[in-house]
DSSP file (Angstrom, degrees, kcal/mol; ACC not computed):
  #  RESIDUE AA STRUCTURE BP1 BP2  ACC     N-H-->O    O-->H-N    N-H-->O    O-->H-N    TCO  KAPPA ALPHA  PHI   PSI    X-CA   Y-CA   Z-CA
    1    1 A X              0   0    0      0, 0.0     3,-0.0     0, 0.0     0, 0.0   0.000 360.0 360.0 360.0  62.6    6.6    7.2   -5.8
    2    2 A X        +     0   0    0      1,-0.1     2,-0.3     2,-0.0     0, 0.0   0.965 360.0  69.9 -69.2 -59.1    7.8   10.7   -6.2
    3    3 A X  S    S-     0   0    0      1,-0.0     2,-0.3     2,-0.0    -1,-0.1  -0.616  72.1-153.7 -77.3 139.7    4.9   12.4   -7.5
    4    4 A X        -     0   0    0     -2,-0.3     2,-0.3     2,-0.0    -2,-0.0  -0.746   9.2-169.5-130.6 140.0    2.0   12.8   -5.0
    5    5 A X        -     0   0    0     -2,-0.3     2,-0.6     2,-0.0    -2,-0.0  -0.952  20.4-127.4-126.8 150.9   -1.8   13.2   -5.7
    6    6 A X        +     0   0    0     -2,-0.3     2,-0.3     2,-0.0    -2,-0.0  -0.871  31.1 174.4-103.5 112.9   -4.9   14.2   -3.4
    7    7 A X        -     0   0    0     -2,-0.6     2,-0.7     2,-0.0    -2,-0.0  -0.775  20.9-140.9-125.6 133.6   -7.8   11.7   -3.5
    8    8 A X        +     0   0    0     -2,-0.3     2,-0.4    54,-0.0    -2,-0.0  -0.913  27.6 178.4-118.9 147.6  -10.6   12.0   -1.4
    9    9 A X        -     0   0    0     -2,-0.7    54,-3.4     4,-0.0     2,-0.2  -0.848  28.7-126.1-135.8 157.9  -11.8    9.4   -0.3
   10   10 A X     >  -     0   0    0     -2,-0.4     4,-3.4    52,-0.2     3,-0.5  -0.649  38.2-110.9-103.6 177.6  -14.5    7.7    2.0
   11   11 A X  H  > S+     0   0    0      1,-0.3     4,-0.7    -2,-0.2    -1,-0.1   0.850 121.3  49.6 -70.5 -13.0  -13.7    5.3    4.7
   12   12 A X  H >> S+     0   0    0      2,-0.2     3,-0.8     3,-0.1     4,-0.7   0.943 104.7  59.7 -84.2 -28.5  -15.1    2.6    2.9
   13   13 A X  H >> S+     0   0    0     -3,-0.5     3,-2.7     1,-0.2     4,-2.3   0.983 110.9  43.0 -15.7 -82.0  -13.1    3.6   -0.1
   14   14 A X  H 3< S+     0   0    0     -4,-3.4     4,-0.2     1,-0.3    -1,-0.2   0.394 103.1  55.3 -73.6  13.4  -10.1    3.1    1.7
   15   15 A X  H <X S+     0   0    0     -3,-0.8     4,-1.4    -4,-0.7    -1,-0.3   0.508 108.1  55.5-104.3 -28.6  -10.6    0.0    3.6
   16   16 A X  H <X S+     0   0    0     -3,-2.7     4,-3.4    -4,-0.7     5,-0.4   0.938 116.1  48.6 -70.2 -29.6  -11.5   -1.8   -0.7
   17   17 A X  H  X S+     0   0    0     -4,-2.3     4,-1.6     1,-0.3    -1,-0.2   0.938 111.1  40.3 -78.7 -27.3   -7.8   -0.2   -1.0
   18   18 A X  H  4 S+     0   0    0     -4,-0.2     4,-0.3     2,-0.2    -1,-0.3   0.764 119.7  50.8 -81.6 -24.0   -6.1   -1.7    2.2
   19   19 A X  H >X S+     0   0    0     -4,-1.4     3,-1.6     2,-0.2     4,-1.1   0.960 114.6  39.0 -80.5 -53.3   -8.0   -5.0    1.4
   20   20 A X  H 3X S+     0   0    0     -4,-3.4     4,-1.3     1,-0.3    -2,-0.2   0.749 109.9  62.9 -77.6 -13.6   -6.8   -5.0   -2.1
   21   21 A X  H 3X S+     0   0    0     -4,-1.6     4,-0.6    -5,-0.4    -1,-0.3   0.628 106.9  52.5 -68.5 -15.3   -3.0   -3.5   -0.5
   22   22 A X  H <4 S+     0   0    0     -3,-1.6    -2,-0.2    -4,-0.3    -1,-0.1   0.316 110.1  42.0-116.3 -19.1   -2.9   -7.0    1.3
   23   23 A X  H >X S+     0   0    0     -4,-1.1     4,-1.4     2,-0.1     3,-1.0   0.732 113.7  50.0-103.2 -65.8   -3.5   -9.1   -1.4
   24   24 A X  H 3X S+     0   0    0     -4,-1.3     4,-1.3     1,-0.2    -2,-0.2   0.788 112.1  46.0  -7.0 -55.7   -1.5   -7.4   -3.5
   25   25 A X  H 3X S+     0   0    0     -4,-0.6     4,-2.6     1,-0.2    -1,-0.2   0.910 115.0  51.5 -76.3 -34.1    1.5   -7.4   -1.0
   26   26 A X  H <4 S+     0   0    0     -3,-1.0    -2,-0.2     2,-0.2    -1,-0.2   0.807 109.2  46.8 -83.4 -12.7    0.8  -11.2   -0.3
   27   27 A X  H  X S+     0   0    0     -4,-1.4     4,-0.6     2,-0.1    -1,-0.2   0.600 112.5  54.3 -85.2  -0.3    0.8  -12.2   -4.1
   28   28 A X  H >< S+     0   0    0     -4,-1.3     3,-0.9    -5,-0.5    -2,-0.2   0.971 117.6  36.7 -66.1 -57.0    4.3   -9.9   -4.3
   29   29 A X  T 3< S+     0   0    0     -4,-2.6    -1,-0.2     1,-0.3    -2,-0.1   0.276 117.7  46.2 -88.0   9.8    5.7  -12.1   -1.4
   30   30 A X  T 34 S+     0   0    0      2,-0.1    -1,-0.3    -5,-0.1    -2,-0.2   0.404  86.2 124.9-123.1 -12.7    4.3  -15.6   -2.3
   31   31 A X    <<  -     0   0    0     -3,-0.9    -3,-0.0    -4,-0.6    -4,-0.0  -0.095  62.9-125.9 -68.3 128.7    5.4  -15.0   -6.4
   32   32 A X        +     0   0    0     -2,-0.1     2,-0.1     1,-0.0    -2,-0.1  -0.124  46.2 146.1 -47.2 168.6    7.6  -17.9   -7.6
   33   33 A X        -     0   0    0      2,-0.0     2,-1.4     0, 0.0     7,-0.1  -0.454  52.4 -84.8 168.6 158.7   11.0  -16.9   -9.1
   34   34 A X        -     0   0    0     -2,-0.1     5,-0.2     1,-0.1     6,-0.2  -0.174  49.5-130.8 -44.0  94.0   14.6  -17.4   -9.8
   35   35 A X        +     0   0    0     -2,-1.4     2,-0.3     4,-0.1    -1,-0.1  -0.206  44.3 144.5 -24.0 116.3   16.3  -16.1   -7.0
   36   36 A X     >  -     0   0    0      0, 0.0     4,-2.5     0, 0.0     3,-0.2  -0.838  62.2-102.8-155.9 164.6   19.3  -13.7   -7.7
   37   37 A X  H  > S+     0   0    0     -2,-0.3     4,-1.3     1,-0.2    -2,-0.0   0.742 123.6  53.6 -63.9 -29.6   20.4  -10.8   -5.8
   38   38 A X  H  4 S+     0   0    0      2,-0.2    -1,-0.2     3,-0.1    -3,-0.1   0.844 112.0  42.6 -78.5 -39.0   18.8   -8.5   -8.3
   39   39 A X  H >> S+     0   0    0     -5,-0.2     4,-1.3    -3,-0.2     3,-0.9   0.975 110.6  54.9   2.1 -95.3   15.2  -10.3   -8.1
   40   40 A X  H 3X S+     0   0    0     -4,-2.5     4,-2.2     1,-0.3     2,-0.4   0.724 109.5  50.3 -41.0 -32.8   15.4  -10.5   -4.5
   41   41 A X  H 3< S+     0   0    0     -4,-1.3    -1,-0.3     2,-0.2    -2,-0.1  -0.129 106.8  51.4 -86.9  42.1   16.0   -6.5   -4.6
   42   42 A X  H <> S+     0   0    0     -3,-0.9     4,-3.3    -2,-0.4     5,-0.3   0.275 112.4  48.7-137.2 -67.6   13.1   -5.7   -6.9
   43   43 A X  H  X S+     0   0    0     -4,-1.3     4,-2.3     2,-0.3    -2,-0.2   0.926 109.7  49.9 -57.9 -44.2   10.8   -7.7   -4.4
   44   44 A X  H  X S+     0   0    0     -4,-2.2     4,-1.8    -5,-0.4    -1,-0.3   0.971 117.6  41.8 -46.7 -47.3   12.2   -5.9   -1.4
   45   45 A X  H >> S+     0   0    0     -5,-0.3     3,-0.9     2,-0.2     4,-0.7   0.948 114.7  51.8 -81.6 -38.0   11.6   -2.7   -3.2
   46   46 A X  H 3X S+     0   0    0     -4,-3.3     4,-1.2     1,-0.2     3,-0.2   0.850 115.6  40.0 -19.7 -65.0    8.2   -3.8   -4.5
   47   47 A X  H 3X S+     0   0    0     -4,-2.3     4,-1.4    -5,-0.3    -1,-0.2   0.645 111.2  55.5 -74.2 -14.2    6.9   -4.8   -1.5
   48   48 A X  H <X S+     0   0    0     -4,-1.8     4,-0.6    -3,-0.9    -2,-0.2   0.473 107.3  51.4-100.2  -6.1    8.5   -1.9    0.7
   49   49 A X  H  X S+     0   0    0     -4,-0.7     4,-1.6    -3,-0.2    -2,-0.2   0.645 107.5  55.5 -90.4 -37.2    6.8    0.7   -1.6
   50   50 A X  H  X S+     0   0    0     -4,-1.2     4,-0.9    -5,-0.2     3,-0.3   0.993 110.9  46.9 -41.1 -73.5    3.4   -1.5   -0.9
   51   51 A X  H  < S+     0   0    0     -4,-1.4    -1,-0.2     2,-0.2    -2,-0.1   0.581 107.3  57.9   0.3 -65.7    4.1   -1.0    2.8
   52   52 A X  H >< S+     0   0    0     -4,-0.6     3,-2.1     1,-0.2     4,-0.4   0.891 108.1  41.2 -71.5 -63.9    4.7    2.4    2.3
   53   53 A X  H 3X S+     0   0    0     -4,-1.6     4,-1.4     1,-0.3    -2,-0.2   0.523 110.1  59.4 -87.7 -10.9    1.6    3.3    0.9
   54   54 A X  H 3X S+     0   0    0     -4,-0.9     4,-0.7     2,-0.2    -1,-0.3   0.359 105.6  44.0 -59.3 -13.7   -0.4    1.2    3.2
   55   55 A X  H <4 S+     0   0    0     -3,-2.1     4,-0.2     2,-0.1    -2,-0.2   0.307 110.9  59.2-122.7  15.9    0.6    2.7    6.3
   56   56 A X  H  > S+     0   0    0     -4,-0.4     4,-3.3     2,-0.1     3,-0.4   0.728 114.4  39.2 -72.0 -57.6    0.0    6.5    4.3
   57   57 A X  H  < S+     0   0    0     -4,-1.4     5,-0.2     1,-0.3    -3,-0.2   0.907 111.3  57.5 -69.2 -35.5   -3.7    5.3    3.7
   58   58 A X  T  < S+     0   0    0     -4,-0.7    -1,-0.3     1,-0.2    -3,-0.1   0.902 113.0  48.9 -56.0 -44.1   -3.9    3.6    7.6
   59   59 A X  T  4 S+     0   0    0     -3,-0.4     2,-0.9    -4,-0.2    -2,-0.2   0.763  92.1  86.5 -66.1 -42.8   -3.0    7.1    8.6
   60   60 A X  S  < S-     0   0    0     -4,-3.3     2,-0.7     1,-0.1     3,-0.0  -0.593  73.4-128.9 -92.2 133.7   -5.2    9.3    6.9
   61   61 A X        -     0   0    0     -2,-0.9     4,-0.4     1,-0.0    -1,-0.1  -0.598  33.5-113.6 -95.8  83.7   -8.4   10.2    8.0
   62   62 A X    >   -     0   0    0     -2,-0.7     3,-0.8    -5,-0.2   -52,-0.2   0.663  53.6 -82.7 -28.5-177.3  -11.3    9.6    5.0
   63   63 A X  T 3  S+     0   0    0    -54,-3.4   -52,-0.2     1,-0.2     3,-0.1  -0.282 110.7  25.2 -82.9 172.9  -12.7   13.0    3.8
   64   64 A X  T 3  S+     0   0    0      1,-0.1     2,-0.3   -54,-0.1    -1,-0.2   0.615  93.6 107.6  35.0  25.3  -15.3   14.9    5.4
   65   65 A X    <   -     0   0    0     -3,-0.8     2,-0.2    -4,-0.4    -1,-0.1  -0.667  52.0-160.4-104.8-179.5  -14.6   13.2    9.0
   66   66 A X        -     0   0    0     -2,-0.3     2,-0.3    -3,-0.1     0, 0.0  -0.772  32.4 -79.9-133.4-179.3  -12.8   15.7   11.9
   67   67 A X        -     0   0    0     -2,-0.2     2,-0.3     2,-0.0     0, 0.0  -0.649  30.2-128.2 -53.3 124.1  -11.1   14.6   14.8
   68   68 A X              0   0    0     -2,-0.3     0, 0.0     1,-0.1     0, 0.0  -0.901 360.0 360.0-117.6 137.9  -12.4   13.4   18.2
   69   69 A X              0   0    0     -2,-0.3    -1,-0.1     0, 0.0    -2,-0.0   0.368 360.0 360.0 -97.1 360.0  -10.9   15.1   21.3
């Protein structure tokens, strides 16, 4: 995930995308496969890029809302 884009979005937008980050991440971590060190490091990194972008989108604050003091 190098390259970065700006999406605006509303909050209901980003709550279909955290619903659909949570299935996503739970059919990464329930999918059957051979076990090797190389596997098991694809899924680590698969799922920690999941992660990643789920706790970007939990953090940002939909368009056209402000801050409450």
């Amino acid at each position: 995930m190098s390259e970065t884009m700006s999406v605006g979005l509303t909050e209901e937008q980003r709550e279909i995308l955290l619903k659909g980050l949570r299935f996503v991440r739970s059919a990464v971590a329930l999918e059957v496969y051979d076990s090797t060190p190389e596997t098991d490091a694809q899924r680590s990194s698969k799922l920690k890029e999941i992660r990643q972008l789920a706790e970007y989108l939990e953090g940002v604050r939909p368009a056209g809302t402000t801050a409450r003091v």
